[in-house]
N, C-alpha and C positions, 0 to 999 in steps of 0.2 A: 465436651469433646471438641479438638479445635481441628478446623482443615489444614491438610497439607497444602499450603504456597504454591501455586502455580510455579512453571519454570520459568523464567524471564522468557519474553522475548525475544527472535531475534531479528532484528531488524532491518537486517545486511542480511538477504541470506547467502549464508557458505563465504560470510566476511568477505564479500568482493561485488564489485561493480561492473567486474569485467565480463564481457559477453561475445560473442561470435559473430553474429550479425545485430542489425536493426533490431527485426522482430524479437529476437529475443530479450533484447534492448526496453523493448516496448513489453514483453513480459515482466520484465524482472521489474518494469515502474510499475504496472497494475500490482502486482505483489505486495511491492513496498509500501504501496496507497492503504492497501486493505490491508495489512500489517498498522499502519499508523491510527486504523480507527480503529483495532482490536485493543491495540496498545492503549489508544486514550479511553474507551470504552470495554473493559474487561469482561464485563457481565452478557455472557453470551443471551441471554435472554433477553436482556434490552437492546440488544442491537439486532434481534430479529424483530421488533415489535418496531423497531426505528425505520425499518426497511423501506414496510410500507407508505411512511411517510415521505423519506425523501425521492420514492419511487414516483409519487404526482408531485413534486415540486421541478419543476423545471432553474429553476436559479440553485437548488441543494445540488442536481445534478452538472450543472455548469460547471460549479465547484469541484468536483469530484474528479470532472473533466481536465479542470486547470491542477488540481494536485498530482494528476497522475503526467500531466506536461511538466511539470516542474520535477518530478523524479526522475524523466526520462532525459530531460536538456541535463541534468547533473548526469547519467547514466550514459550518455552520447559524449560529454566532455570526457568522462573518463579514460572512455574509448578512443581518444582521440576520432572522434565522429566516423569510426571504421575505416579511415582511412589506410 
């Protein structure tokens, strides 16, 4: 018996970068963050067992810190910085 394929991803959600204010700015990068480790880590199961790990690593979480800065300075350009 073979399993049905997940749906893709999607990794834009609702295909746009545009957003209202800041904050939601700042949502929509946490989103796209944890979208990008679902995306490279599919197996729901290993990414709960991974939790714990980068949960005591203080440099895994740095990381984690700086990919959701890096969504959100792309996320604020698009916005023209809500201006």
């Amino acid at each position: 018996m073979s399993e049905t394929p997940a749906p893709p991803i999607q990794l834009v959600p609702g295909n746009s970068l545009i957003t209202k204010t800041p904050e939601e700015g700042r949502m929509l990068a946490i989103k796209m963050s944890r979208l990008i480790i679902k995306a490279t880590q599919p197996d729901n199961a290993v990414r709960e067992r991974l939790r714990g790990v980068y949960a005591e690593d203080a440099g895994m979480l740095i990381a984690i810190g700086q990919t959701v800065a890096t969504e959100f300075a792309t996320i604020a350009a698009a916005n023209n910085y809500w201006r």
